[in-house]
Structures are given as structure tokens and as C-alpha cells.
C-alpha positions, 0 to 999 in steps of 0.5 A: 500500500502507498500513502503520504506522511505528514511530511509529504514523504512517499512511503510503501510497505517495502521496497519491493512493492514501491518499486513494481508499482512505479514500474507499472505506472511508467509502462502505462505512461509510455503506452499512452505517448504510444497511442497518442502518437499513432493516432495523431498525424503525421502517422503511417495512413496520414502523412500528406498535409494541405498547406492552407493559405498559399496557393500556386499559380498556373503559367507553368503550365499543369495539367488537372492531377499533376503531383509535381516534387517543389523543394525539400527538407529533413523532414517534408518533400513539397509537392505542387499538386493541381487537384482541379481544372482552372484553379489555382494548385495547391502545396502538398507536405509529404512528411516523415513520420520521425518528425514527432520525434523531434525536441522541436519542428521548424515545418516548412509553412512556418518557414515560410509564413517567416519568410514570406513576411520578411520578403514583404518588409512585415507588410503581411504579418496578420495571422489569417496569412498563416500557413496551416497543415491540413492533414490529408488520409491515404491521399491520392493525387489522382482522386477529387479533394473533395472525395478526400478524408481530411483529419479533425477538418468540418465541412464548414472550414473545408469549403475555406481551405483552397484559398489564400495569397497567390504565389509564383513557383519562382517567387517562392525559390527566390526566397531559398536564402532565408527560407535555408537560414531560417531552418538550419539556424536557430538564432535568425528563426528565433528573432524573425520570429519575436520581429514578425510578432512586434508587427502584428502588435503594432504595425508601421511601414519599414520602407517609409521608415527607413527611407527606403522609397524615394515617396513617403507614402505611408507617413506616421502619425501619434494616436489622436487622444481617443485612440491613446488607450487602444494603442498603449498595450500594442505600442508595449508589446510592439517594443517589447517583442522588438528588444527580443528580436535583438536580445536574442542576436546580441544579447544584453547590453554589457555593463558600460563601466567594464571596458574589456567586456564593451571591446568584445560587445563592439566586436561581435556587431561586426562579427555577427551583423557587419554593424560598426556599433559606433555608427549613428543610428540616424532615426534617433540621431544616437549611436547603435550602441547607445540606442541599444542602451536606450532601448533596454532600459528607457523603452523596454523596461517601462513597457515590460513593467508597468506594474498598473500605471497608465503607460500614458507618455509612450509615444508612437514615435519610439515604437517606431525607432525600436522597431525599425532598430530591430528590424536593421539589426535582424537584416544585419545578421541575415546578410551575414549568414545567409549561404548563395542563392545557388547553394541555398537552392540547391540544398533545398534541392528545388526543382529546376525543370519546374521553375524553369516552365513559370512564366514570369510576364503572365499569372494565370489558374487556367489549367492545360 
């Protein structure tokens, strides 16, 4: 017999005993992860997902039930399939079964919903843009996606998944750079990841911004006194997700008074972004370093902690510097650790026959 002492002590009638008992418990503990990890996809019956949100346009010239190898990954080969005639083809994710056995799985539509968003300079950061794995029983190319069993999907939703942004095959390789970045390295996935978040938090246009267009467009402008209430949490959750994005690349500022730790700190932005650390940083007149400083403790700090006050003298104007700060540095380091376009294409093993059939002077859905 078990029980508990007062003094909170695990106790049995012997060693024996307890030592069966545990036994037991973790062989049925096991077995459930074993149930629960068969009935689940990916499994042996249900290993092809319907990436939802992304459609592929048709100038390459498909004909209806046309399953055609895209790129892929460790764990996911990607195939265009054109499962109707005159509709925009669909990406299908065959995936590996070993993937649950992964700590952590970097699936290509998050990839490429990453990818996608930092191409478009965080215009399209919304998350009805995400890309979902619909999950696809004994699929069959050649069979109606509307004969298809789809897991844990209602008719209701079923009707909205062949929809979402329209993409050329080509458009998709021409981010073969970041989208093999983003998988082979943990860092840039991380601070794209906390970048994307501090856009869908608070949004302004990077290319006006930073002065990218010859035209500001999209001019900025500080919330009139009705609107200061709705945009104090996301101009906080904006800066915050800004410093993470930074954090997560160069970590904490060091301490200012300790010189030999400074000299190190100057030298990994030029190690790791190509960034002299002395340099302005012209949207805020400081130097990088200095707004780095100012970020941590004058921006994020006071946005991280509120503590119940009214974060009433946060002004658009600083939500825009942390961000676009974060976004140069992010960019800095990408520059720096992407591989070549050919050899990030190539390690995606993306199918050249195929890209080469695109045309890039039409869009179409009409199917041969």
C-alpha cells in the first residue's frame, strides 16, 4: 500500500512493492505517448498535409492531377499538386513520420509564413496569412479533394481551405536564402520570429521608415487622444517583442563601466551583423550602441513593467525607432549568414525543370 506522511514523504510497505508499482505506472505512461502518437498525424495512413493559405499559380503550365516534387527538407518533400481544372494548385507536405520525434519542428509553412513576411518588409504579418497543415488520409493525387478524408477538418472550414495569397513557383525559390537560414539556424528563426510578432502588435511601414522609397507614402502619425488607450498595450508589446528580436542576436547590453567586456560587445556587431556599433543610428540621431542602451532600459523596461500605471507618455514615435532598430539589426545578421542563392537552392534541392516552365510576364489558374 502507498500513502503520504505528514511530511509529504512517499512511503510503501517495502521496497519491493514501491518499486513494481512505479514500474507499472511508467509502462502505462509510455503506452499512452504510444497511442497518442499513432493516432495523431503525421502517422503511417496520414502523412500528406494541405498547406492552407498559399496557393500556386498556373503559367507553368499543369495539367488537372499533376503531383509535381517543389523543394525539400529533413523532414517534408513539397509537392505542387493541381487537384482541379482552372484553379489555382495547391502545396502538398509529404512528411516523415520521425518528425514527432523531434525536441522541436521548424515545418516548412512556418518557414515560410517567416519568410514570406520578411520578403514583404512585415507588410503581411496578420495571422489569417498563416500557413496551416491540413492533414490529408491515404491521399491520392489522382482522386477529387473533395472525395478526400481530411483529419479533425468540418465541412464548414473545408469549403475555406483552397484559398489564400497567390504565389509564383519562382517567387517562392527566390526566397531559398532565408527560407535555408531560417531552418538550419536557430538564432535568425528565433528573432524573425519575436520581429514578425512586434508587427502584428503594432504595425508601421519599414520602407517609409527607413527611407527606403524615394515617396513617403505611408507617413506616421501619434494616436489622436481617443485612440491613446487602444494603442498603449500594442505600442508595449510592439517594443517589447522588438528588444527580443535583438536580445536574442546580441544579447544584453554589457555593463558600460567594464571596458574589456564593451571591446568584445563592439566586436561581435561586426562579427555577427557587419554593424560598426559606433555608427549613428540616424532615426534617433544616437549611436547603435547607445540606442541599444536606450532601448533596454528607457523603452523596454517601462513597457515590460508597468506594474498598473497608465503607460500614458509612450509615444508612437519610439515604437517606431525600436522597431525599425530591430528590424536593421535582424537584416544585419541575415546578410551575414545567409549561404548563395545557388547553394541555398540547391540544398533545398528545388526543382529546376519546374521553375524553369513559370512564366514570369503572365499569372494565370487556367489549367492545360
Amino acid at each position: 500500500m502507498i500513502y503520504v506522511d505528514n511530511k509529504d514523504r512517499l512511503l510503501a510497505d517495502n521496497e519491493d512493492e514501491l518499486r513494481v508499482l512505479l514500474e507499472q505506472y511508467y509502462e502505462q505512461i509510455k503506452k499512452e505517448q504510444q497511442m497518442l502518437a499513432e493516432k495523431y498525424p503525421p502517422n503511417d495512413v496520414c502523412y500528406h498535409a494541405l498547406m492552407s493559405g498559399i496557393l500556386i499559380e498556373n503559367s507553368f503550365g499543369p495539367v488537372v492531377h499533376d503531383y509535381i516534387p517543389f523543394f525539400n527538407t529533413e523532414y517534408e518533400k513539397v509537392f505542387i499538386w493541381t487537384h482541379s481544372k482552372d484553379a489555382y494548385s495547391a502545396l502538398i507536405s509529404e512528411v516523415k513520420t520521425e518528425v514527432k520525434n523531434t525536441r522541436f519542428w521548424k515545418n516548412v509553412g512556418t518557414i515560410l509564413y517567416l519568410a514570406m513576411s520578411y520578403f514583404d518588409a512585415f507588410e503581411g504579418t496578420d495571422e489569417e496569412r498563416i500557413i496551416n497543415y491540413n492533414w490529408i488520409y491515404d491521399f491520392d493525387p489522382n482522386l477529387s479533394f473533395d472525395d478526400m478524408v481530411l483529419y479533425n477538418i468540418n465541412a464548414m472550414d473545408r469549403k475555406f481551405l483552397m484559398s489564400g495569397i497567390i504565389k509564383k513557383a519562382t517567387e517562392i525559390e527566390n526566397m531559398s536564402q532565408i527560407i535555408e537560414l531560417l531552418l538550419r539556424d536557430d538564432v535568425c528563426f528565433t528573432a524573425l520570429s519575436q520581429m514578425v510578432s512586434s508587427f502584428q502588435s503594432h504595425y508601421c511601414c519599414l520602407i517609409c521608415e527607413l527611407g527606403l522609397s524615394p515617396m513617403m507614402k505611408h507617413k506616421s502619425h501619434e494616436p489622436s487622444i481617443w485612440e491613446h488607450g487602444y494603442f498603449i498595450p500594442k505600442m508595449e508589446t510592439g517594443i517589447v517583442q522588438a528588444c527580443k528580436c535583438v536580445e536574442s542576436i546580441l544579447g544584453e547590453p554589457p555593463n558600460r563601466n567594464k571596458q574589456s567586456r564593451l571591446i568584445e560587445h563592439k566586436k561581435k556587431w561586426k562579427d555577427l551583423l557587419g554593424i560598426d556599433a559606433d555608427d549613428i543610428y540616424k532615426k534617433s540621431g544616437m549611436s547603435y550602441l547607445d540606442f541599444y542602451y536606450h532601448l533596454f532600459d528607457g523603452l523596454r523596461n517601462p513597457s515590460a513593467h508597468s506594474y498598473g500605471n497608465i503607460h500614458f507618455d509612450l509615444e508612437r514615435k519610439k515604437t517606431i525607432e525600436a522597431q525599425c532598430f530591430a528590424a536593421l539589426i535582424l537584416r544585419g545578421y541575415i546578410n551575414k549568414h545567409i549561404k548563395s542563392y545557388e547553394e541555398a537552392s540547391g540544398i533545398l534541392n528545388f526543382n529546376k525543370g519546374l521553375l524553369e516552365r513559370v512564366s514570369e510576364n503572365m499569372s494565370t489558374k487556367l489549367t492545360k
